[in-house]
N, C-alpha and C positions, 0 to 999 in steps of 0.2 A: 504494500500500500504506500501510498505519496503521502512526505513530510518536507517539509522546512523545515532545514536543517544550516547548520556554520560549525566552524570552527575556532570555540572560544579564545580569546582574546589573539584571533586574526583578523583585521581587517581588513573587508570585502570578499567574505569567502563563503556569503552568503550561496546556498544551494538548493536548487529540491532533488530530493533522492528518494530512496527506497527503505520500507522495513517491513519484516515479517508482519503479518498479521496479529493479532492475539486473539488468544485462546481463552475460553472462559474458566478454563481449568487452571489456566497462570495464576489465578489464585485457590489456593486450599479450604478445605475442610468445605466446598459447596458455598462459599461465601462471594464469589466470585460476579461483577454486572459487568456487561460487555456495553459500552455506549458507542455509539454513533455521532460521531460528530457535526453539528449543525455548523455553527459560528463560532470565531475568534477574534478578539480585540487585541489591538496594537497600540502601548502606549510608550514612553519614553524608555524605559528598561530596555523595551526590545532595541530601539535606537544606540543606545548606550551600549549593550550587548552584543551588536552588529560592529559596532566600533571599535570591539575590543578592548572594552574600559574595563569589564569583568564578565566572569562566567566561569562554568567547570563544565565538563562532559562527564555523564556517567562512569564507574569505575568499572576500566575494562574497555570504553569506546573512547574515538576519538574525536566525535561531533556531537551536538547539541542539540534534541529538536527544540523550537523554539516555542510561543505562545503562550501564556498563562492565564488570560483570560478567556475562559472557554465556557459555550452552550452546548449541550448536546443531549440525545433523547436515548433513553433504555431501550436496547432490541433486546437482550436477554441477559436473563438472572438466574446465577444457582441455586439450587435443591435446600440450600438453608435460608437463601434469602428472604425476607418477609417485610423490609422496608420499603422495599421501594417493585414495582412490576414493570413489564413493557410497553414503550410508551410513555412513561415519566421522564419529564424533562428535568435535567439534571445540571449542577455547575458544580465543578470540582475544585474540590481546597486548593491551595496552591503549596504550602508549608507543610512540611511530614516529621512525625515525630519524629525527639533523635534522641539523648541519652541523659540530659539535665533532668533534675525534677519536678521543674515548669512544664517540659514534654511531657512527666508521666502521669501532672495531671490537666491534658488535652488543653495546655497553654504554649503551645510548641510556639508560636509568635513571640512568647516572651525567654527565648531558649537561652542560655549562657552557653551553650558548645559556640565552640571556635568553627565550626563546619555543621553546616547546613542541608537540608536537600529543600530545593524549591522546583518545580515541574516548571521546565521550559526558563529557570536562570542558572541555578545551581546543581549539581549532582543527579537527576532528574530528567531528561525527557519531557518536553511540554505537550501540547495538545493542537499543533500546526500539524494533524495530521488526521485519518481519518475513521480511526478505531482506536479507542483506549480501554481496556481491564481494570475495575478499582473495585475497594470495597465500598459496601455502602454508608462506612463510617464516617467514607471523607465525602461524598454527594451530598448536593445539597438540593433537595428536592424544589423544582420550579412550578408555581403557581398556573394555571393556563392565562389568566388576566394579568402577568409581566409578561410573556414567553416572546415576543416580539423585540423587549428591551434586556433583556434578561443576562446579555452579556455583558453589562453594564455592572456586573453585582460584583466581580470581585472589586474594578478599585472601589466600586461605593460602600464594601468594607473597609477599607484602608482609612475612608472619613467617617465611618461608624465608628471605628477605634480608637482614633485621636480625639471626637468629640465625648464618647464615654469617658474614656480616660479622663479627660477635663472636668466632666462633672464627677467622677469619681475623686479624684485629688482634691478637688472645692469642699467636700464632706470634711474638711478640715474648718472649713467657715461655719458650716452648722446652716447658717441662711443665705447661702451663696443663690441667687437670682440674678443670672445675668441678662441686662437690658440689650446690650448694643453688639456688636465682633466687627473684627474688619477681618476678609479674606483676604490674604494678597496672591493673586493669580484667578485668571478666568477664562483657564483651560479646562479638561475633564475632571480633574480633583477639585480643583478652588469650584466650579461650577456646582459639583454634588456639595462640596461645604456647605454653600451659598442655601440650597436647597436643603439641607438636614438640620443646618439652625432655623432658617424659616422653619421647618416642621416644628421646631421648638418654640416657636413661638419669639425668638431673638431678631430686633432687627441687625442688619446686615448692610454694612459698607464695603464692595465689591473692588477692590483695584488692581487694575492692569493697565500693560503699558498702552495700548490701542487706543484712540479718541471714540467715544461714539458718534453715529448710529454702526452696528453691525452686529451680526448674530449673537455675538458673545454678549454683550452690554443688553441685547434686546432679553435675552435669557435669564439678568441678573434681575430687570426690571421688572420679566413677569410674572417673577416671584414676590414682587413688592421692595425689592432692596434698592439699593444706591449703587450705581457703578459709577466709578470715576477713573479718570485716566492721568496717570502718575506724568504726563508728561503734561501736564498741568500743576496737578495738588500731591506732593508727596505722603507718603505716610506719616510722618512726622508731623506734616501740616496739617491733613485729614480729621490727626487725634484730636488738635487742638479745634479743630472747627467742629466736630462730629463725637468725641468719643466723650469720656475717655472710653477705652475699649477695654472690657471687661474679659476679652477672649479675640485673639489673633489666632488665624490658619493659616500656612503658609505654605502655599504650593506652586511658588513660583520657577522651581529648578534653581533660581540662580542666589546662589550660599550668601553673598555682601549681604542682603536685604534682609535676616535674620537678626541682625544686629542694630540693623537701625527699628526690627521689630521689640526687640528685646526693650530699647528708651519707649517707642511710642507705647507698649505697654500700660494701662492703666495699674493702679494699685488694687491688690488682690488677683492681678489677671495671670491669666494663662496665658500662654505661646503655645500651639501645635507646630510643627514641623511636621510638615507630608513630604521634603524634598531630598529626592536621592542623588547624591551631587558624588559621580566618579573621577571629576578631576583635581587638581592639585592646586586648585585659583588661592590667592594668601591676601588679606588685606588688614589695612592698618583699623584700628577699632579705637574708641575711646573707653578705655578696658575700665577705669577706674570708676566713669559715669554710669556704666552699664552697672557694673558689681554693686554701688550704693544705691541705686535703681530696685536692684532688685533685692537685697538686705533690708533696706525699710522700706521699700515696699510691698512686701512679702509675695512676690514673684515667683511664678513656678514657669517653665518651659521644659516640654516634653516630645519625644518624636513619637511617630504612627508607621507602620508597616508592618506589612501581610494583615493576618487577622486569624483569628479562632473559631471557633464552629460558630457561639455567640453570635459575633458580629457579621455572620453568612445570613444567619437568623434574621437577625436583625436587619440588615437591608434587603431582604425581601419583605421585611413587613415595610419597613419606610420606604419602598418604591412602589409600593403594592398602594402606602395613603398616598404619594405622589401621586401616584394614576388619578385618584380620586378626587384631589383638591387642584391639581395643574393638570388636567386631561392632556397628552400629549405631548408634557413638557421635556420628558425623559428622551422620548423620540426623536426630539430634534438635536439632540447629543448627537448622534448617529448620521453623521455628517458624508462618509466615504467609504460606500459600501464598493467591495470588490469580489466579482464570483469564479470560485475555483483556488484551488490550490496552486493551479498551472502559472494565475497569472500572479504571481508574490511578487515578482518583481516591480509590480505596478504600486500595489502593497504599501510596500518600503519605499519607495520613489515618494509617496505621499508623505511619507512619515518625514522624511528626509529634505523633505520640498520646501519651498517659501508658499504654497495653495495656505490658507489659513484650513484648520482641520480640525476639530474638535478631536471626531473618533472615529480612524481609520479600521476598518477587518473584512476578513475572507467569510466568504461564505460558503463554508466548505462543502454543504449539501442543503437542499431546502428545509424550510422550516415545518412544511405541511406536508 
């Protein structure tokens, strides 16, 4: 069968090749679900890992399939199976236990091993391809009223996590209510922020670099937020005009912007970090303002990535009230559809591109 495949940390070695099929019996004791691949999303990891900034190949191989964010629907289930039958549409965890005692209890996101397996970055095999075997431990069963957006779920875990976590660590305030956040970025991440604090009830100050009108800004507004464009009103300015800001998200890829997150900060607030930054960029910081910043004013900042069953859960129910309160809103994420396997090259060309893109993916087989 046909997968997108590379070879880790070479760039441009981007391929599609070949792999056995699998067997339902790859896995033991009758516990075994064969799925069928619908769709996959394409986010910046993939770009970064096309680039050779990081990745591993399975032990034993010496390529990569790629994909992490995958839909796909149950053809067949083993003789023990009883979760999930044929025909349930399915998205698979991305993060595999490993040997900490966070992994042994089914917190593998908050793992201390120094080595990882992630499906389609790390030690793993992704889902750029057209049959995968799992258990039903790590599926997460899809709703038929998402199934259309439904591959949207893993990163809108990645912003289920960082915003739990936020309200988790505030149970230190006892009455923590927070009013206002500013997101910074209003790409795929910063977007679902934007949309999972609305669900909370928080207003929402949106920035990115682009001026409005355009899809991005029109998305932040129809959710009732504020977007503003930094090549305007900095963050730092924003605070003083709009915040304070009781809770920052930051998903703008680029690492400088963290620290001038850290001053615009409100007192008692939170910082998220959603950004996965593989290069080696260094800059000067005003270390001393930031540290007393956040000393008196009791400052927390925390990062988000992958997610636990939880937060799989979890963003199926809060895409599930999306649907309900923003009919359609989700949909229009889904910016650069591509069908087939055959054509990845087109794919990645998007990824890669100046086209502005929300979220690019293959459509590996039809939905219906």
């Amino acid at each position: 069968m046909k997968a997108i495949a590379l070879i880790p940390r070479k760039p441009g070695s981007l391929f599609l090749g070949e792999l056995p099929a699998p067997e339902l019996d790859d896995v033991p004791d009758g516990r075994g679900v064969l799925v069928r691949v619908l769709r996959v999303g394409l986010c910046g990891t993939d770009r970064e890992i096309q680039a050779g900034e990081y990745g591993a190949p399975p032990l034993g191989c010496d390529f990569l399939v790629l994909g992490h964010e995958s839909l796909g629907v149950v053809e067949r289930v083993g003789t023990m199976v009883t979760e999930l039958m044929p025909g349930d549409h399915v998205v698979a965890r991305v993060r595999r236990p490993g040997t900490s005692l966070y992994d042994a209890i089914g917190m593998q996101d908050m793992s201390t091993d120094d080595e990882y397996q992630e499906h389609g970055i790390n030690l793993l095999h992704g889902f750029f391809t057209e049959q995968y075997v799992d258990v039903p431990e790590f599926l997460t069963k899809i709703p038929a009223g998402i199934r259309e957006i439904a591959v949207l779920t893993e990163p809108m875990t990645v912003v289920e996590k960082g915003v739990t976590q936020a309200f988790e660590i505030q149970q230190r305030l006892r009455i923590w209510n927070p009013k206002i956040a500013a997101v910074m970025g209003a790409g795929t991440i910063g977007l679902m922020a934007t949309l999972l604090l609305r669900l909370r009830g928080v207003d929402v100050v949106t920035l990115a670099l682009d001026e409005k009108p355009y899809l991005n800004s029109d998305l932040v507004e129809a959710l009732g937020a504020r977007y503003l464009s930094t090549r305007n009103m900095s963050l730092t300015e924003a605070a003083a005009a709009h915040g304070p800001f009781d809770l920052i998200f930051e998903a703008t890829g680029f690492s400088p912007l963290v620290f001038e997150a850290m001053q615009a900060l409100g007192k008692n607030g939170v910082l998220v970090m959603a950004s996965v930054t593989g290069g080696d960029r260094t800059v000067e910081v005003p270390a001393d303002a930031i540290n007393m910043g956040f000393v008196l004013g009791n400052k927390v900042a925390v990062g988000t990535v992958n997610a636990a069953p939880a937060h799989y859960r979890a963003a199926v129910q809060d895409m599930t009230l999306a649907e309900a309160l923003y009919p359609g809103w989700l949909s229009r994420l889904l910016t650069h559809p591509v069908r087939g396997l055959d054509n990845y090259k087109q794919a990645f060309d998007l990824l890669n591109g100046r086209e502005p893109v929300i979220k690019a993916y293959i459509d590996v087989a039809p939905l219906n």
